[in-house]
C-alpha atoms as one frame of an Amber mdcrd trajectory, in Angstrom:
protein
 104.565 104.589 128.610 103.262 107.422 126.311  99.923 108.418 126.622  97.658
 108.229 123.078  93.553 109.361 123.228  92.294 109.347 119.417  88.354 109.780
 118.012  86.894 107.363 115.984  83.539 107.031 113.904  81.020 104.895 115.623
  81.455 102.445 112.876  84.873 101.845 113.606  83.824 102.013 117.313  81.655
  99.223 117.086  84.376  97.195 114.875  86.762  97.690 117.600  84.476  96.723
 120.409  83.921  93.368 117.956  87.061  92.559 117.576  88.499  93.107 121.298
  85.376  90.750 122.960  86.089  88.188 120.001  89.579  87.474 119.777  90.045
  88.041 123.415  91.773  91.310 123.908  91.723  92.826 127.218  90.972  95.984
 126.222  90.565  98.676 123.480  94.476  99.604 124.250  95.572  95.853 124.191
  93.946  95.669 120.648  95.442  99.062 119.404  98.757  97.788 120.280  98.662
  94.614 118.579  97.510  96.451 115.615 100.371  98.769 115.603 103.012  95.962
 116.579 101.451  94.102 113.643 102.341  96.990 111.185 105.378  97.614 112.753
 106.364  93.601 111.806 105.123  93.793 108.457 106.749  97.383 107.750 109.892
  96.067 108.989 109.447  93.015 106.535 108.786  95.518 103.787 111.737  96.985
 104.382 114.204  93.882 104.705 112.641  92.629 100.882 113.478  95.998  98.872
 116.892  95.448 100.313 117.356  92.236  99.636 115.668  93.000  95.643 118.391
  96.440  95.917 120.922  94.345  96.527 120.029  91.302  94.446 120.246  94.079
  91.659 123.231  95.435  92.527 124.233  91.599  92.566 122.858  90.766  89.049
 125.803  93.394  87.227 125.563  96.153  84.725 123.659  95.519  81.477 124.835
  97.254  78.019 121.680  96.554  75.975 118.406  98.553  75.810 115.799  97.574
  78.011 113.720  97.356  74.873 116.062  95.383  73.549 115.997  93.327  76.051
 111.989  92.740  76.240 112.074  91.785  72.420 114.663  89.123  72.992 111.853
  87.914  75.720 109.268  88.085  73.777 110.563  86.334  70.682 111.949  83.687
  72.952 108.352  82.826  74.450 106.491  82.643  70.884 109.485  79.992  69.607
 107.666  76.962  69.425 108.651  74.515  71.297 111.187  71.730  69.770
């Protein structure tokens, strides 16, 4: 297992010490590690959704029209009353 010693402000110091006696942590490591794991998830996550959004793109097809265009058609469409 790799080795990590960082500094921190004493206000983060103190946060750390909080959380690791409140949420039951063994240690200052133990916390750390959940921290990073929890990034790591949520990165991960990140990652997955812009590939599915890429791919639902590439999905929806090519359109010939003018984003503009495209907007106005929106726009009109929301201020038709309703019949």
């Amino acid at each position: 297992m790799a080795h990590l010693d960082i500094s921190l402000p004493a206000d983060l110091q103190r946060h750390v010490d909080a959380r690791v006696s409140r949420e039951g942590f063994t240690d200052t490591a133990d916390y750390l590690r959940a921290l990073i794991e929890r990034d790591q998830h949520l990165y991960e996550a990140d990652v997955r959704r812009v590939r599915a959004l890429i791919e639902e793109g590439i999905a929806s097809g090519i359109v010939d029209r003018e984003p503009e265009d495209i907007l106005d058609e929106i726009i009109a469409d929301i201020r038709k009353p309703n019949g």
